[in-house]
PDB file of N, H, CA, C and O in Angstrom:
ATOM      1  N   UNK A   1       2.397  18.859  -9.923  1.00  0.00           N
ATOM      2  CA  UNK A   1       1.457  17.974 -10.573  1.00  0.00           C
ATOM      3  C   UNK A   1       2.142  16.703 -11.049  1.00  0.00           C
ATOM      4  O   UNK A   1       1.848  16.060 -12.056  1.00  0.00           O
ATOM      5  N   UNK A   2       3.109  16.440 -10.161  1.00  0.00           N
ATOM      6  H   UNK A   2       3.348  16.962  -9.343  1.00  0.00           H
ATOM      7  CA  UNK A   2       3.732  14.914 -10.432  1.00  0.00           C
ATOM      8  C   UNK A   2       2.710  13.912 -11.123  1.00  0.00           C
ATOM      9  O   UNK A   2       2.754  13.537 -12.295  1.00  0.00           O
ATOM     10  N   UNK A   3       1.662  13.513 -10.033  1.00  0.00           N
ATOM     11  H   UNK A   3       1.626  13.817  -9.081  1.00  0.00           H
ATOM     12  CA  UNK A   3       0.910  12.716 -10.769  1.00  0.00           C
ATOM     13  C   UNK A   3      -0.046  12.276 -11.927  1.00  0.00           C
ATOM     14  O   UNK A   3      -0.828  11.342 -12.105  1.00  0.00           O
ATOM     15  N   UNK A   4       0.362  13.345 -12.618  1.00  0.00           N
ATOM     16  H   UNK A   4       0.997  14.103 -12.473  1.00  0.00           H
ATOM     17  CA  UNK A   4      -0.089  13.465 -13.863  1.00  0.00           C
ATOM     18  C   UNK A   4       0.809  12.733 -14.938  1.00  0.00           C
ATOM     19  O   UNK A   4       0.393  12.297 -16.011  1.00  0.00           O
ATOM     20  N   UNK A   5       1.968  12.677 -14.526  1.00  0.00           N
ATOM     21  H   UNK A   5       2.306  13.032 -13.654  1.00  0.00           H
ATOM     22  CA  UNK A   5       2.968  12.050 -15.517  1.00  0.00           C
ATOM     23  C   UNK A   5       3.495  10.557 -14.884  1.00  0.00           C
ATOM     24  O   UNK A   5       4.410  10.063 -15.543  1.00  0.00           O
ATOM     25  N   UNK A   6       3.048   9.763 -13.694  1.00  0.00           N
ATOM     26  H   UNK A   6       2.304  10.164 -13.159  1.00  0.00           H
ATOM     27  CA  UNK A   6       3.309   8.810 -13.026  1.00  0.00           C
ATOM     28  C   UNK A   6       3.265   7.746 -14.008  1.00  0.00           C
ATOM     29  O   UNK A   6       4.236   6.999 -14.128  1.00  0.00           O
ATOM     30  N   UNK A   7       2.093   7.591 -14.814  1.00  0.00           N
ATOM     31  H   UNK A   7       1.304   8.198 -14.717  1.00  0.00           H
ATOM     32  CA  UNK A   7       2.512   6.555 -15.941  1.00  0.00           C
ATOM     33  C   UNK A   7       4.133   6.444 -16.703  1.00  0.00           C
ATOM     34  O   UNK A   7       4.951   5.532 -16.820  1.00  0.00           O
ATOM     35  N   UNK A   8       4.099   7.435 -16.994  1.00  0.00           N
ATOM     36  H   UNK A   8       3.435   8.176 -16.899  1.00  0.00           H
ATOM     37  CA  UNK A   8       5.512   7.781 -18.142  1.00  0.00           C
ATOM     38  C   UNK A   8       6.619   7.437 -17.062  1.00  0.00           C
ATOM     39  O   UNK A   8       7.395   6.519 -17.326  1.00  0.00           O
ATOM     40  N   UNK A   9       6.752   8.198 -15.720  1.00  0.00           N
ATOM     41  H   UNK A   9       6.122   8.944 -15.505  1.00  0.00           H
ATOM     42  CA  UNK A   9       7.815   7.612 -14.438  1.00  0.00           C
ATOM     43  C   UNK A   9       8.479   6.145 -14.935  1.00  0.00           C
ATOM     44  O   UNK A   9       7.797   5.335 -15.563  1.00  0.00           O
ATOM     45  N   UNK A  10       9.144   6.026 -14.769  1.00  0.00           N
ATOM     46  H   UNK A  10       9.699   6.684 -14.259  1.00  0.00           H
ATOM     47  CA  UNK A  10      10.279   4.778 -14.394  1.00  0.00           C
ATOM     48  C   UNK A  10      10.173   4.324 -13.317  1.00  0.00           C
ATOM     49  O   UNK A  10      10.353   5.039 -12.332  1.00  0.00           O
ATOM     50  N   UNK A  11       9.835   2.948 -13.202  1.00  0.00           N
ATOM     51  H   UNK A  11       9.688   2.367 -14.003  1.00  0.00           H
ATOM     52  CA  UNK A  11       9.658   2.045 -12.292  1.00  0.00           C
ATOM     53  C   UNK A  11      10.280   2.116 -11.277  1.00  0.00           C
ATOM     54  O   UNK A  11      11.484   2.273 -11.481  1.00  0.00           O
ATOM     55  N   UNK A  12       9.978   2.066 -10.203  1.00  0.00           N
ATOM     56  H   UNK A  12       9.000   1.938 -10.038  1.00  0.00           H
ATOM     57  CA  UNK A  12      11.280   1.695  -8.978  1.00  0.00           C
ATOM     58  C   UNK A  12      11.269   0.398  -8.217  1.00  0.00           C
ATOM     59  O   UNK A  12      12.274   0.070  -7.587  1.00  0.00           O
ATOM     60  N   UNK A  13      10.371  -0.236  -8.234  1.00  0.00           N
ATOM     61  H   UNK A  13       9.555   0.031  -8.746  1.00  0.00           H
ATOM     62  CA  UNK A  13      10.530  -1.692  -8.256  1.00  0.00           C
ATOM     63  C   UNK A  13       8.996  -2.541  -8.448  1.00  0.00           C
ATOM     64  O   UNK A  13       7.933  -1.941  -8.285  1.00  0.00           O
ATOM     65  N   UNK A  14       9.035  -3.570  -8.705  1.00  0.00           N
ATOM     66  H   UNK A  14       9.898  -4.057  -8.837  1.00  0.00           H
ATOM     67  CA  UNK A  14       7.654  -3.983  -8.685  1.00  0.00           C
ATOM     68  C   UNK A  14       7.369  -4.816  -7.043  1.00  0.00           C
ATOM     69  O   UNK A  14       8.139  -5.107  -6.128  1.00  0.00           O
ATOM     70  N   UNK A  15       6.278  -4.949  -7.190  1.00  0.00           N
ATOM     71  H   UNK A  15       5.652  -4.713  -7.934  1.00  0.00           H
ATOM     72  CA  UNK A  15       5.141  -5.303  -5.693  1.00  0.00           C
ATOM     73  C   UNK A  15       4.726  -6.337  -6.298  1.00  0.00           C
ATOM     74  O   UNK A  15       4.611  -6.389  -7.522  1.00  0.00           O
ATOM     75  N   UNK A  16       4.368  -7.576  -5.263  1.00  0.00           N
ATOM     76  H   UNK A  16       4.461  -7.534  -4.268  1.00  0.00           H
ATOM     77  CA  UNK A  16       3.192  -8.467  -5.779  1.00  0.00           C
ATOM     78  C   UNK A  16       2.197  -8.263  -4.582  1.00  0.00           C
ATOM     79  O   UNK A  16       2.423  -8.077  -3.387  1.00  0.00           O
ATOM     80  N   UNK A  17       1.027  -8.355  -5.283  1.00  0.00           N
ATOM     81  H   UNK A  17       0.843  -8.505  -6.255  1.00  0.00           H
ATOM     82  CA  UNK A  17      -0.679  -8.026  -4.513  1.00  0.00           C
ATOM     83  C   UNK A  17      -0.207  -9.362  -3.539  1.00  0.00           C
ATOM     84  O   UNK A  17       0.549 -10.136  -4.126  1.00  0.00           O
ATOM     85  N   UNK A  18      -0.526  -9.698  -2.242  1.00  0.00           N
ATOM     86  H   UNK A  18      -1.140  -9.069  -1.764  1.00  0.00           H
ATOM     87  CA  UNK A  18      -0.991 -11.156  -1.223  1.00  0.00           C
ATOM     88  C   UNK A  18      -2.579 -10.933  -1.047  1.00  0.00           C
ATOM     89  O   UNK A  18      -3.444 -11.802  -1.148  1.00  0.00           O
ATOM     90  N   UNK A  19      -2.694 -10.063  -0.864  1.00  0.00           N
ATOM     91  H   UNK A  19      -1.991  -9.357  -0.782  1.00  0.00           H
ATOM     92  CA  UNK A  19      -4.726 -10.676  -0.219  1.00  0.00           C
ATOM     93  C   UNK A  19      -5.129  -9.158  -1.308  1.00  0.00           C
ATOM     94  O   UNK A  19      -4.406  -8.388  -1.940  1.00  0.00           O
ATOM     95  N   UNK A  20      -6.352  -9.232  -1.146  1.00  0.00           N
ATOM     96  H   UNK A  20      -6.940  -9.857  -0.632  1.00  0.00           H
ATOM     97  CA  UNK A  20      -7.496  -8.391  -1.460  1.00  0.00           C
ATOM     98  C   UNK A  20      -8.789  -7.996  -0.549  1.00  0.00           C
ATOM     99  O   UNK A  20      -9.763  -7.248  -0.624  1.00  0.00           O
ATOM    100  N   UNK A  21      -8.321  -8.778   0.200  1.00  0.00           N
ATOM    101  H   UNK A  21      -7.529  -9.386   0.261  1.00  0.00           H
ATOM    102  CA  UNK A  21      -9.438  -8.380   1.482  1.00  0.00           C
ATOM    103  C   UNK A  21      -9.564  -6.724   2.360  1.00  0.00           C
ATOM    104  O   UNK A  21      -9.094  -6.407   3.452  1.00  0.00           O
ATOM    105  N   UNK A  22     -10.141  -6.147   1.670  1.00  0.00           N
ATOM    106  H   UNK A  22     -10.523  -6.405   0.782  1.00  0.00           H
ATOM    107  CA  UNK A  22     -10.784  -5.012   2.627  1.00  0.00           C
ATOM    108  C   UNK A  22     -11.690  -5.105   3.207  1.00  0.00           C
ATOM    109  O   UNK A  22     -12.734  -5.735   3.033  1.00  0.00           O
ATOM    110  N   UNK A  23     -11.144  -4.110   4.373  1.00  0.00           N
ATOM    111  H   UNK A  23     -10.296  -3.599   4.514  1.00  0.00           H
ATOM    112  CA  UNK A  23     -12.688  -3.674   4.924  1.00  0.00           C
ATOM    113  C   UNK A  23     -13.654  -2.953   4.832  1.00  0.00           C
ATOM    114  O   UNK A  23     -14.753  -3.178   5.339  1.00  0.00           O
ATOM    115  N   UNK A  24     -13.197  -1.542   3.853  1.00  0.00           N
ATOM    116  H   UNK A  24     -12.304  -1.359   3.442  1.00  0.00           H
ATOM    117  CA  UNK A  24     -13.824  -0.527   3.597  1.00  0.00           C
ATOM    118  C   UNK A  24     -14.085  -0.612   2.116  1.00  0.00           C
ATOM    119  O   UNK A  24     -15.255  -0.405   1.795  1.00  0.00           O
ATOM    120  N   UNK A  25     -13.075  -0.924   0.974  1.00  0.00           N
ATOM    121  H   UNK A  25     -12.125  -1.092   1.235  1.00  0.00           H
ATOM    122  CA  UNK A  25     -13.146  -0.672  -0.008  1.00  0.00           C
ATOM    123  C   UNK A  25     -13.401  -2.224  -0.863  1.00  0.00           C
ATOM    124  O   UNK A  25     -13.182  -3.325  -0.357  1.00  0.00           O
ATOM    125  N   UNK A  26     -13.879  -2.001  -2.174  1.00  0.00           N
ATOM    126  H   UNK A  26     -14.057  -1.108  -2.586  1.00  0.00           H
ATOM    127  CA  UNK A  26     -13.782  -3.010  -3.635  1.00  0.00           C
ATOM    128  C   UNK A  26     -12.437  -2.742  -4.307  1.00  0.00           C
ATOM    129  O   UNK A  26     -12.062  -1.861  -5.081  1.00  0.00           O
ATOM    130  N   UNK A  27     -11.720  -4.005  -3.644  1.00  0.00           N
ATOM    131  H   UNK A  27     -12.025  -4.721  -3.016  1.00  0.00           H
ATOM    132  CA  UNK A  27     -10.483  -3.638  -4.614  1.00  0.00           C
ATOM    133  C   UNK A  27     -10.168  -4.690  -5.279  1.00  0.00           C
ATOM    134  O   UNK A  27      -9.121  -4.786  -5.920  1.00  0.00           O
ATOM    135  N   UNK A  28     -10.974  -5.511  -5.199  1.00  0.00           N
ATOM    136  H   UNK A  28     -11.824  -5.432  -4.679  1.00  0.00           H
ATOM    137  CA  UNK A  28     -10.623  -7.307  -5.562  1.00  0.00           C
ATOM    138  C   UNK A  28     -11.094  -6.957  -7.192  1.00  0.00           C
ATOM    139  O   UNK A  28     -11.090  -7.899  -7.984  1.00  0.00           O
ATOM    140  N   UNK A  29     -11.553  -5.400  -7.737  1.00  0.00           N
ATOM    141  H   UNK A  29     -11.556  -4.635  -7.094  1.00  0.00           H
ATOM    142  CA  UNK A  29     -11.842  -5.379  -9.452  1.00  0.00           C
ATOM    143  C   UNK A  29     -10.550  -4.983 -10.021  1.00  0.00           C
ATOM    144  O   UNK A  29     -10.232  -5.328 -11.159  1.00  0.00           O
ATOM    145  N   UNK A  30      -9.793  -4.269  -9.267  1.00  0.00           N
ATOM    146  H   UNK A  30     -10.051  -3.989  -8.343  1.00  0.00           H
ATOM    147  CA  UNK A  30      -8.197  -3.557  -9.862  1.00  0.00           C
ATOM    148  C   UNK A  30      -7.105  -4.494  -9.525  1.00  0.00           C
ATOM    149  O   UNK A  30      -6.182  -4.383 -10.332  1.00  0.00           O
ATOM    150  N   UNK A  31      -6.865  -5.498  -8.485  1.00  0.00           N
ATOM    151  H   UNK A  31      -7.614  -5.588  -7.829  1.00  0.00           H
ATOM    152  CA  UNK A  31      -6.056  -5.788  -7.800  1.00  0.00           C
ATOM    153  C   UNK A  31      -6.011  -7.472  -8.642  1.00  0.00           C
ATOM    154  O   UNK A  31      -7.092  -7.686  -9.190  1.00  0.00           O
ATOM    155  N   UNK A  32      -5.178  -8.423  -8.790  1.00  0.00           N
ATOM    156  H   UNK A  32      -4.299  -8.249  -8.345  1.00  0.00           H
ATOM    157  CA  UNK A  32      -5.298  -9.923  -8.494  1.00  0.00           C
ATOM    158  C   UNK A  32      -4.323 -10.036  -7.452  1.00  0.00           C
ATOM    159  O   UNK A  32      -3.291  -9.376  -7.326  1.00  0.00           O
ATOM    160  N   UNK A  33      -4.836 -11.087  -6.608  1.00  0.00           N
ATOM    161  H   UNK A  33      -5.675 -11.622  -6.710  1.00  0.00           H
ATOM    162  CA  UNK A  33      -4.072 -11.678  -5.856  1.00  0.00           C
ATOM    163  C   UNK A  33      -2.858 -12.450  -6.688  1.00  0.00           C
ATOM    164  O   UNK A  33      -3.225 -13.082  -7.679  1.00  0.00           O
ATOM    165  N   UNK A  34      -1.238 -12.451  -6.319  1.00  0.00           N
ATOM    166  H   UNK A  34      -0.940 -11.937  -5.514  1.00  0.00           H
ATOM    167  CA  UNK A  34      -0.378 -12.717  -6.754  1.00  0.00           C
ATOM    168  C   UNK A  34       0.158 -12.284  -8.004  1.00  0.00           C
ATOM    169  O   UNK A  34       1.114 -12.961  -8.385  1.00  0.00           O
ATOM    170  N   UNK A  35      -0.151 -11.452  -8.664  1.00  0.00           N
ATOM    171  H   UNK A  35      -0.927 -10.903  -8.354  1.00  0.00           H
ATOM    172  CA  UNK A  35       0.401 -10.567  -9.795  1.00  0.00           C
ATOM    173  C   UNK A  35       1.044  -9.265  -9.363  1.00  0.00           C
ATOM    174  O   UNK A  35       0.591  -8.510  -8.502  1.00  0.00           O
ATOM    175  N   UNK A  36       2.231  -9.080 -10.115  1.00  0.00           N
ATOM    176  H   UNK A  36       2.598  -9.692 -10.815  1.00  0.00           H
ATOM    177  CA  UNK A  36       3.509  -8.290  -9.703  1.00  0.00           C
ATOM    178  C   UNK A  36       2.359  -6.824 -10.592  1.00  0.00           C
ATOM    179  O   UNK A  36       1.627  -6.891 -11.580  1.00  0.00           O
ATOM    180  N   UNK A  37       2.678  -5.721  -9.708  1.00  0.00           N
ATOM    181  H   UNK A  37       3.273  -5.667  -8.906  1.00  0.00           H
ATOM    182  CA  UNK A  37       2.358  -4.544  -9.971  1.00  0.00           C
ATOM    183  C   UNK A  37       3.889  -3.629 -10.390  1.00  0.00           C
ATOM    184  O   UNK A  37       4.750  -3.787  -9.524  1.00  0.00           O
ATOM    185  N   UNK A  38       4.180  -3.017 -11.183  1.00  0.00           N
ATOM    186  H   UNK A  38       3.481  -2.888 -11.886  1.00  0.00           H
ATOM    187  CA  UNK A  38       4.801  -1.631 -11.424  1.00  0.00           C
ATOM    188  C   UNK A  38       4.630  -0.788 -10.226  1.00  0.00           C
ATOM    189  O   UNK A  38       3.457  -0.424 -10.148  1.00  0.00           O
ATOM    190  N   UNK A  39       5.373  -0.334  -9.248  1.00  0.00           N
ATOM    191  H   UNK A  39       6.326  -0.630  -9.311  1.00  0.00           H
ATOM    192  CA  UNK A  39       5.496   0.272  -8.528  1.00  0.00           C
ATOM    193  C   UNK A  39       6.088   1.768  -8.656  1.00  0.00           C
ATOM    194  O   UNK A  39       7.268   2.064  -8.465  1.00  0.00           O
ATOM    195  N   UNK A  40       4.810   2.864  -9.099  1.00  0.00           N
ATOM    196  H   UNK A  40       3.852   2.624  -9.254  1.00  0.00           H
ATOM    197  CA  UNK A  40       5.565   4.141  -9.252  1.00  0.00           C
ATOM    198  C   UNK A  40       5.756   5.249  -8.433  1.00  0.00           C
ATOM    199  O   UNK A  40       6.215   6.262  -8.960  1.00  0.00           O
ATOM    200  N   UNK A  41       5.532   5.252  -7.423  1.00  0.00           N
ATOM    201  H   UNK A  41       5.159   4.429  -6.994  1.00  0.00           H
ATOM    202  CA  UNK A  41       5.752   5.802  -6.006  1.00  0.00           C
ATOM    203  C   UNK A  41       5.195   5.843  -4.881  1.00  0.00           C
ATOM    204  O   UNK A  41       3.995   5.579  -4.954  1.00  0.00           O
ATOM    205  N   UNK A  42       5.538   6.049  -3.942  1.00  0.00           N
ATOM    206  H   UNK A  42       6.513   6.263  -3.883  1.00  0.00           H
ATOM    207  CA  UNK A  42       5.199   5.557  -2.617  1.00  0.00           C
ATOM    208  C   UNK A  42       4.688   6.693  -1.474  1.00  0.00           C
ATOM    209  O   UNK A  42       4.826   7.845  -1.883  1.00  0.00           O
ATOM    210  N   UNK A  43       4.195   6.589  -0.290  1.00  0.00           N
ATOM    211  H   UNK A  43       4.083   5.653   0.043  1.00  0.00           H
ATOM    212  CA  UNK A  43       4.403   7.404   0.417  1.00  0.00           C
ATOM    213  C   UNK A  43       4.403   6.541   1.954  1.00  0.00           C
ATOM    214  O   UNK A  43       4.241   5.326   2.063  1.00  0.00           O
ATOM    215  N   UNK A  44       4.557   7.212   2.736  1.00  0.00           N
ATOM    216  H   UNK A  44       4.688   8.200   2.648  1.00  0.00           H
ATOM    217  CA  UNK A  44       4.546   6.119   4.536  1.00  0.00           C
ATOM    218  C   UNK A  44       3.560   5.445   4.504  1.00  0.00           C
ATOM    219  O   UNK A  44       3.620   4.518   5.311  1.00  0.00           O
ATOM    220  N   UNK A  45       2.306   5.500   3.706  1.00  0.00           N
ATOM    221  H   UNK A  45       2.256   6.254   3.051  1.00  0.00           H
ATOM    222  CA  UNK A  45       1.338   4.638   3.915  1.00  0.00           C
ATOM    223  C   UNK A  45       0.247   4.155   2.349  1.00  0.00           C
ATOM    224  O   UNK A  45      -0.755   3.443   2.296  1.00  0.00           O
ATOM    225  N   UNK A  46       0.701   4.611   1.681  1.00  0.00           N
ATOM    226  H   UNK A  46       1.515   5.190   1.724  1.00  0.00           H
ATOM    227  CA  UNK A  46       0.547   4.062   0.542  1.00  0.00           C
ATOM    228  C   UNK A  46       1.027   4.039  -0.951  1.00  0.00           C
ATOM    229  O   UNK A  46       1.012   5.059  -1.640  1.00  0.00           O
ATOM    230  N   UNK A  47       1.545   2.559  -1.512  1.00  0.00           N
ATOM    231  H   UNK A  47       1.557   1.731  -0.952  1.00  0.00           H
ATOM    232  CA  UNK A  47       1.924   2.572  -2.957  1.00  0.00           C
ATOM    233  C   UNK A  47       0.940   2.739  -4.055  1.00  0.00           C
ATOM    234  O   UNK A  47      -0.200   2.293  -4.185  1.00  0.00           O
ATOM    235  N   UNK A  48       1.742   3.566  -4.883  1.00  0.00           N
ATOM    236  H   UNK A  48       2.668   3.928  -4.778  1.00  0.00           H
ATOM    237  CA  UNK A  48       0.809   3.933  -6.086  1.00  0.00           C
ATOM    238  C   UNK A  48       1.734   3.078  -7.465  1.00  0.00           C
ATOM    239  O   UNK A  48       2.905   3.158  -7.835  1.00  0.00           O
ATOM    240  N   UNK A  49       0.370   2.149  -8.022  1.00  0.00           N
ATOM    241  H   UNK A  49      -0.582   2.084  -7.721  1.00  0.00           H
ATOM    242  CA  UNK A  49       1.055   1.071  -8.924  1.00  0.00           C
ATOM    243  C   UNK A  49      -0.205   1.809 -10.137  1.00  0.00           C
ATOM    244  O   UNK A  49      -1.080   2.591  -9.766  1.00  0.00           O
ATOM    245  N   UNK A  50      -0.042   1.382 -11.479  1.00  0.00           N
ATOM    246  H   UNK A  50       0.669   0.747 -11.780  1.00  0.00           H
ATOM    247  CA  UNK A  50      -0.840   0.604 -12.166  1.00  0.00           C
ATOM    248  C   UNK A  50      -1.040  -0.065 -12.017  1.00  0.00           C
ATOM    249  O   UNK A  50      -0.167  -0.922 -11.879  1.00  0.00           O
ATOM    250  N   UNK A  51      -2.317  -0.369 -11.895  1.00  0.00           N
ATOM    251  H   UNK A  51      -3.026   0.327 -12.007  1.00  0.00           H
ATOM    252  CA  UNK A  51      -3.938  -1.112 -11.635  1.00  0.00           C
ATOM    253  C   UNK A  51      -4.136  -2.277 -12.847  1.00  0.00           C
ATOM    254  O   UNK A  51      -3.457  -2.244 -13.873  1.00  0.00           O
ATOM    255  N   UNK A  52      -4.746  -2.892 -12.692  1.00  0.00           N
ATOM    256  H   UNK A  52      -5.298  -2.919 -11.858  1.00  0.00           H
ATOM    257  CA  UNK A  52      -5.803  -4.242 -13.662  1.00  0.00           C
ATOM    258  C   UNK A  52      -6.508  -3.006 -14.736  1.00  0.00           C
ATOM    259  O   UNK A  52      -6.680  -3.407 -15.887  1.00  0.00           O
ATOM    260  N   UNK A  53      -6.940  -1.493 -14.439  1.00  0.00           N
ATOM    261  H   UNK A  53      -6.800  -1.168 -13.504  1.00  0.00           H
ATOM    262  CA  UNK A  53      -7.620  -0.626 -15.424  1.00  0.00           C
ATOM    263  C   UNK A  53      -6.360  -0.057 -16.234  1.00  0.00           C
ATOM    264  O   UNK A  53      -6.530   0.525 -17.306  1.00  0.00           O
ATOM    265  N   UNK A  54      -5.262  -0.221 -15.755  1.00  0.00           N
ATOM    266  H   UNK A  54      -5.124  -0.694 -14.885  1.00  0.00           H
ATOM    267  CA  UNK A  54      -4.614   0.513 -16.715  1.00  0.00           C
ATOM    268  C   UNK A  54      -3.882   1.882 -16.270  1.00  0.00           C
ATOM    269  O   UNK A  54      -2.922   2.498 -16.731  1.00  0.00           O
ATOM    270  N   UNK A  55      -4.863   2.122 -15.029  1.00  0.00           N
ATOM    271  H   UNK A  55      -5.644   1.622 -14.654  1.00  0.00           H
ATOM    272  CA  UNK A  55      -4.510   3.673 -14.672  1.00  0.00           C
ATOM    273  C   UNK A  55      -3.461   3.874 -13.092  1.00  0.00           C
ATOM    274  O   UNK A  55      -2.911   2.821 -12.771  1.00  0.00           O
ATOM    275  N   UNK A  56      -3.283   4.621 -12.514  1.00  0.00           N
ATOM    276  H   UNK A  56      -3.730   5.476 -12.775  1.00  0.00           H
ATOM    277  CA  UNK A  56      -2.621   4.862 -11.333  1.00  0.00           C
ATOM    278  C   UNK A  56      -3.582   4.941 -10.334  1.00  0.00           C
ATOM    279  O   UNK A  56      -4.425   5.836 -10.286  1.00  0.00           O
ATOM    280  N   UNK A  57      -3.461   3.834  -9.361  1.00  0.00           N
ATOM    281  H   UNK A  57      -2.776   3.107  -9.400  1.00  0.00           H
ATOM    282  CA  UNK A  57      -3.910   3.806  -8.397  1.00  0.00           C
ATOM    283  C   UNK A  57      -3.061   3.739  -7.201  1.00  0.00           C
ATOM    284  O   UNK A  57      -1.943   3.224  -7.156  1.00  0.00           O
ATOM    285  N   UNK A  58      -3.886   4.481  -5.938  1.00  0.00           N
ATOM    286  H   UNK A  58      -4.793   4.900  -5.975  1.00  0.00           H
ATOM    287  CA  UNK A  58      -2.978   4.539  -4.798  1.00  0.00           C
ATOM    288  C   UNK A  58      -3.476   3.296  -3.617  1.00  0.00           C
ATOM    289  O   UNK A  58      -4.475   3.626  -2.977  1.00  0.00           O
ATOM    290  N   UNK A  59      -3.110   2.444  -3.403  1.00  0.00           N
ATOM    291  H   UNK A  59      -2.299   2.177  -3.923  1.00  0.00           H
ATOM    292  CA  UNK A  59      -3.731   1.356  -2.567  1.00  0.00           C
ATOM    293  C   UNK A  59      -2.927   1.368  -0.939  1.00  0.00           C
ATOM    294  O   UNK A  59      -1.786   1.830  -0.907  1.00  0.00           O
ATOM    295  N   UNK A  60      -3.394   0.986   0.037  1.00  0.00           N
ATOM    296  H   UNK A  60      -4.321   0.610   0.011  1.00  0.00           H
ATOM    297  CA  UNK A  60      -2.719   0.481   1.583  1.00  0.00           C
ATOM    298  C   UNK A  60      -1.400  -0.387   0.972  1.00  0.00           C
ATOM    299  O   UNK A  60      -1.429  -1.205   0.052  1.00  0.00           O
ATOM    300  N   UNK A  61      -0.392  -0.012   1.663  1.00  0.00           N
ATOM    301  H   UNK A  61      -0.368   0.652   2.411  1.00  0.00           H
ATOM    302  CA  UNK A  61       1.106  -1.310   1.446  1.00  0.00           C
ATOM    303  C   UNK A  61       0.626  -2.753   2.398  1.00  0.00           C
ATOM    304  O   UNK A  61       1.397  -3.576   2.893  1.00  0.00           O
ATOM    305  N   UNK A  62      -0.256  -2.751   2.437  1.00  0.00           N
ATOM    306  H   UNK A  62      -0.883  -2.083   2.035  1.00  0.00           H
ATOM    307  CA  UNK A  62      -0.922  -3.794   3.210  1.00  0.00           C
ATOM    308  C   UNK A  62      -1.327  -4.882   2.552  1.00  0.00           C
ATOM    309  O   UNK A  62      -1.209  -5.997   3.061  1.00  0.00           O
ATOM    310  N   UNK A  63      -1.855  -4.695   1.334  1.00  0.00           N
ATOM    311  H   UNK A  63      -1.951  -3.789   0.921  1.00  0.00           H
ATOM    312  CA  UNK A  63      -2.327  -5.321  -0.273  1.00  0.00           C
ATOM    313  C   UNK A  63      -1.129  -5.738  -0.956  1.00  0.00           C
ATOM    314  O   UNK A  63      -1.181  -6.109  -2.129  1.00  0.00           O
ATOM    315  N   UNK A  64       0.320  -5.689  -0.076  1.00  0.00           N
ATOM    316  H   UNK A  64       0.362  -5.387   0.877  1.00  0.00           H
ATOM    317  CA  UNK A  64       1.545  -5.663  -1.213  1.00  0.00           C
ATOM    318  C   UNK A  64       2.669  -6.691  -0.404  1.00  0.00           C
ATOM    319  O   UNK A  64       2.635  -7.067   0.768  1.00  0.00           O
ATOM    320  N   UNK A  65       3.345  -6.898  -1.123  1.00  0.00           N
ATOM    321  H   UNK A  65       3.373  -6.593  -2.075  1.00  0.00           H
ATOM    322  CA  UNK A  65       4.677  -7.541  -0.690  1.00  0.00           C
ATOM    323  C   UNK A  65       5.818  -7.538  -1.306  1.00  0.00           C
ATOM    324  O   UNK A  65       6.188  -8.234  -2.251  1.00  0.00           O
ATOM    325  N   UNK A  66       6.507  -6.507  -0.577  1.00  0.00           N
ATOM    326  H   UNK A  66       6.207  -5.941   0.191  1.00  0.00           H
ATOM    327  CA  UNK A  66       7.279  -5.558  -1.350  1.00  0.00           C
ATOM    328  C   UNK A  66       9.317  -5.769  -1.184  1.00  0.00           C
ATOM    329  O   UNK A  66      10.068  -5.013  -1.801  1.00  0.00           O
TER     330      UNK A  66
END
């Protein structure tokens, strides 16, 4: 249950958002374009940062520039 404690985690580097453009999802409410995210872990296809809400979100590394 790692992700239960991902807030408290130690950073491993920060991300800045480049676009917000999806195709499927609303992410342009959690995300700004050009603001550095907390980066608290990763997987082959998606980083999980704190969000604009405060909470852990898992987004595409596609949204990032890392």
């Amino acid at each position: 249950m790692i992700h239960q404690t991902w807030t408290e985690a130690p950073t491993i580097r920060t991300i800045k958002c480049v676009h917000t453009d999806a195709a499927k999802f609303v992410v342009d409410h959690v995300l700004t374009v050009g603001k550095e995210y907390e980066l608290k872990n990763e997987t082959d296809e998606f980083y999980f940062i704190i969000d604009n809400s405060g909470k852990i979100g898992g987004f595409y590394k596609t949204y990032f520039q890392g």
